[in-house]
C-alpha positions as CSV (number, residue, x, y, z in Angstrom):
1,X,-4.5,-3.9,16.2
2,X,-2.1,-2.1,13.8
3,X,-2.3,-2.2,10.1
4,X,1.0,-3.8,10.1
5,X,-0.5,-6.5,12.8
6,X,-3.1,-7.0,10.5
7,X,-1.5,-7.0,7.5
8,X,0.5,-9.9,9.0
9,X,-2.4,-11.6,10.5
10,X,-3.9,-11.4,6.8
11,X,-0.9,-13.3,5.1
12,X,-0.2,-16.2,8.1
13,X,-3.8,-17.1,7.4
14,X,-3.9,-16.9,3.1
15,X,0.1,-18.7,3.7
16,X,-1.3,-21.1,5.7
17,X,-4.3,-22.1,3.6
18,X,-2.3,-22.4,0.9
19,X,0.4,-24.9,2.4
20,X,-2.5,-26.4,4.1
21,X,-0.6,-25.4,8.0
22,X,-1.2,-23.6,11.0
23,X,1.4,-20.6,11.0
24,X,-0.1,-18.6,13.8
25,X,3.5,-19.4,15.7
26,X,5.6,-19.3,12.8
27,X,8.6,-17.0,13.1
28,X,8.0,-13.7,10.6
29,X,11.6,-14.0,9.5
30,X,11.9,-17.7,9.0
31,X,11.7,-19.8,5.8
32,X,8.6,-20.4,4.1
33,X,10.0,-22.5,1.3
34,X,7.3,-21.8,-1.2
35,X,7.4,-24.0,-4.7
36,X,6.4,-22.0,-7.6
37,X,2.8,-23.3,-8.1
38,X,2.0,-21.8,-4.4
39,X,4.0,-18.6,-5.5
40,X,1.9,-18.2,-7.9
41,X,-1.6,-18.9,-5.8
42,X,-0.3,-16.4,-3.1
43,X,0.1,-13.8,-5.4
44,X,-3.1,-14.6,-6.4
45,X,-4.9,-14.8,-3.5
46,X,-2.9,-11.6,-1.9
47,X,-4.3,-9.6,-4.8
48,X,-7.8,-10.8,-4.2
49,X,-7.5,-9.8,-0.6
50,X,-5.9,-6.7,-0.7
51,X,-7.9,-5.4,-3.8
52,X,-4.7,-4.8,-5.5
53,X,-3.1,-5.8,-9.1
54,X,0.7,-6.1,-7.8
55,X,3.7,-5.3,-10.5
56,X,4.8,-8.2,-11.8
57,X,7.9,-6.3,-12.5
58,X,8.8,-5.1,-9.2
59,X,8.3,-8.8,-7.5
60,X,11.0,-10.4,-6.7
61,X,12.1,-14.4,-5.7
62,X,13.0,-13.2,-2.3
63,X,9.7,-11.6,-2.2
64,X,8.2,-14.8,-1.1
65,X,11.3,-16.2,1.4
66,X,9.0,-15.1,4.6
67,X,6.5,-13.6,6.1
68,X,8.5,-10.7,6.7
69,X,9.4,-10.3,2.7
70,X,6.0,-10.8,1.8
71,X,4.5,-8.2,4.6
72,X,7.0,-6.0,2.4
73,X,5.9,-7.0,-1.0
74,X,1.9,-6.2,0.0
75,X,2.9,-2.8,1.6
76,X,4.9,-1.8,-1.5
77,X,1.9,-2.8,-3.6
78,X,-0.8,-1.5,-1.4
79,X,0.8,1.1,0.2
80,X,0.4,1.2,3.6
81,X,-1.7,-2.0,3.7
C-alpha cells in the first residue's frame, strides 16, 4: 500500500469515528460537511496520529471540505505522510 493509500486509509477511519459513519466508500473529493466542534477534534486526533503539531496558521476552512483537502493538509504538515 502507498503512503498516500495509507495516509487516506488513516483519515476515512479517524473522519469516520468522529462523525460516528462508515466512509470506506466515500468519494475523496466529496463533501464532508464538518461543523466546527469536529474541526476541531480532527485536528486533534490527526495530530495524535501522525505525531505532528500542525500550523495553525497555514490551515485553512477548506482544509477540512474532503478527504482529498485534508490528505493535503496532513502531507503539508507531515511531509510526505
Amino acid at each position: 500500500m502507498s503512503d498516500n493509500q495509507q495516509t487516506l486509509q488513516q483519515v476515512r477511519q479517524i473522519v469516520g469515528a468522529i462523525k460516528k459513519i462508515d466512509l470506506s466508500a466515500h468519494p475523496i473529493d466529496e463533501a464532508l460537511q464538518l461543523d466546527s466542534i469536529e474541526r476541531i477534534t480532527l485536528l486533534v486526533e490527526l495530530e495524535n496520529n501522525f505525531q505532528a503539531e500542525f500550523d495553525a496558521s497555514s490551515i485553512m476552512p477548506e482544509s477540512f471540505e474532503s478527504l482529498a483537502s485534508l490528505i493535503q493538509l496532513v502531507e503539508a504538515q507531515c511531509g510526505e505522510a
